[in-house]
Steps between C-alpha positions, in 0.01 A plus 500: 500500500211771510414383155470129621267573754295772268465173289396313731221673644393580149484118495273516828253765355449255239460187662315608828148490324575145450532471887253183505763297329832613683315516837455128734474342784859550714504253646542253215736514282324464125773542228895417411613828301873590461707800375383877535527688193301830445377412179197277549507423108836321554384114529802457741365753758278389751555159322252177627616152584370238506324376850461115365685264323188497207540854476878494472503229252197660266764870534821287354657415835712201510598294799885485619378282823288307676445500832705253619744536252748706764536519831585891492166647410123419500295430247446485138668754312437664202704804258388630175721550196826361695427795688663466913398840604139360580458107605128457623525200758154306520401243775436103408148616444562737262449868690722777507757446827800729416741697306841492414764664324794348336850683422755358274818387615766736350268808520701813658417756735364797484776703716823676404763359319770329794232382698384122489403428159270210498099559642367364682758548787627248711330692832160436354540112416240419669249658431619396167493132428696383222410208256539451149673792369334748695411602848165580596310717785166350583163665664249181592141630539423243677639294767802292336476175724129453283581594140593178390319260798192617495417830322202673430156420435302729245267643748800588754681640159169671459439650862836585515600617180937514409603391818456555921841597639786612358834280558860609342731224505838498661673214476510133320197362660236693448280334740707571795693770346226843428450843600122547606401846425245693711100520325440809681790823507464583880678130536791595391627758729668154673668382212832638287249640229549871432266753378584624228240797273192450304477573121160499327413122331795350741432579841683535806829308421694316777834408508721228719741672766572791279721794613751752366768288545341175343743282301395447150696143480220416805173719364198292504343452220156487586275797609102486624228702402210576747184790419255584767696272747475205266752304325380460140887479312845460517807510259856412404755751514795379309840709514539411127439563108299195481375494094136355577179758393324396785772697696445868606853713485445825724796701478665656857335823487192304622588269762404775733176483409478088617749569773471696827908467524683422143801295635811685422598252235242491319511896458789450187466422163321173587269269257215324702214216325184521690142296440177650731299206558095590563297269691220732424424755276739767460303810460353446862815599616479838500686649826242675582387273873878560569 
């Protein structure tokens, strides 16, 4: 682990005197970036998508719906290369409104051998939705009731960049059904959110209603990512071997370092898939403000 962090700040020396490019605004959100890798010269690290349907169209991205096309999600949705892991959902206008994340049916877990062997487990369907061979978590940028009646317009996509609010969706109907997550960190002392640690191009990781004695069959899958009180990221946590590159694979000996308390079962020989999602650069996330 020392070495991992020794990279990494090597990685920070390097990149700091570019600080005009990986330093904004904080209050907007101006990329879509997933997967941390600490080799910037891997093309999967720190990977762009697409914020419009033009741009995802012009990068080989190939539509799987339409907005109306099912009444389980929002939006227009787009993978690359038959590729699940990453499915960029666009409004009827054409700007970015979400992210999803699609696992195969008949993929297994990640846990020892005797414990349930299909992921994702029953006591996280929802936030999983299944259709069409897979099941899918889903993180709308914007409010889900507009996506597909009235969208954005290119100046409110341009004031407001990849999205205003962050909604995780819970259920079938994602209009009624969504998790509203808290702009600003001092909002979410009320909520089930906790705080996890900070770790340098991540940030202070969150996790839902996580103790000691947390069930892994009933681990959330989603964590939030908030630097200098912000929230600028979020990620899937998947208790599974899941084959995708976009995925990140961090072996036990680390969870520590994401997790204030490691829940007991997760402290064996366990496989976990994860994908950091940055709504803003990720070298502005230094820990340093926390």
């Amino acid at each position: 682990m020392k070495t991992l962090v020794i990279r990494i700040l090597v990685v920070f020396a390097t990149t700091v005197a570019c600080s005009a490019f990986f330093f904004s605004s904080k209050d907007q959100w101006t990329t879509l970036k997933v997967k941390f890798g600490v080799n910037l010269f891997d093309s999967t690290n720190f990977n762009s998508l697409p914020r419009t349907v033009d741009e995802a169209e012009k990068a080989g991205f190939t539509k799987i719906s339409e907005c109306e096309n099912t009444d389980k999600f929002r939006g227009k949705r787009y993978i690359k290369d038959e590729d699940h892991a990453v499915v960029v959902l666009f409004d009827k206008n054409g700007y970015i409104a979400g992210l999803q994340a699609g696992v195969a049916d008949g993929q297994k877990t990640g846990l020892e051998a005797g414990v349930e062997t299909d992921y994702p487990f029953t006591g996280i369907s929802p936030p999983f939705i299944k259709e069409n061979g897979y099941s899918y978590i889903t993180a709308y940028f914007v409010d889900p009731s507009t996506i597909c009646e009235t969208g954005r317009s290119k100046s409110q996509f341009e004031e407001f960049g990849t999205g205003t609010n962050l909604y995780i969706q819970t259920g079938n109907n994602p209009k009624t059904d969504n998790m509203l997550i808290p702009r600003k960190e001092a909002a979410i002392g009320d909520t089930k959110w906790t705080k996890g640690k900070c770790f340098p191009a991540m940030g202070v990781h969150y996790w839902y209603d996580l103790s000691a004695d947390t069930d892994c069959e009933k681990f959330f899958p989603v964590f939030l990512l908030y630097n200098g009180g912000e929230l600028n990221g979020l990620g899937w946590a998947f208790i599974s071997n899941l084959p995708s590159t976009r995925y990140e694979h961090p072996p036990p000996s680390v969870f520590g370092k994401f997790m204030e308390v490691v829940p007991t079962c997760l402290e064996k020989d366990v496989t976990i898939s994860t994908m950091h999602i940055y709504l803003t650069p990720a070298m502005a996330n230094t820990c340093w403000n926390e």
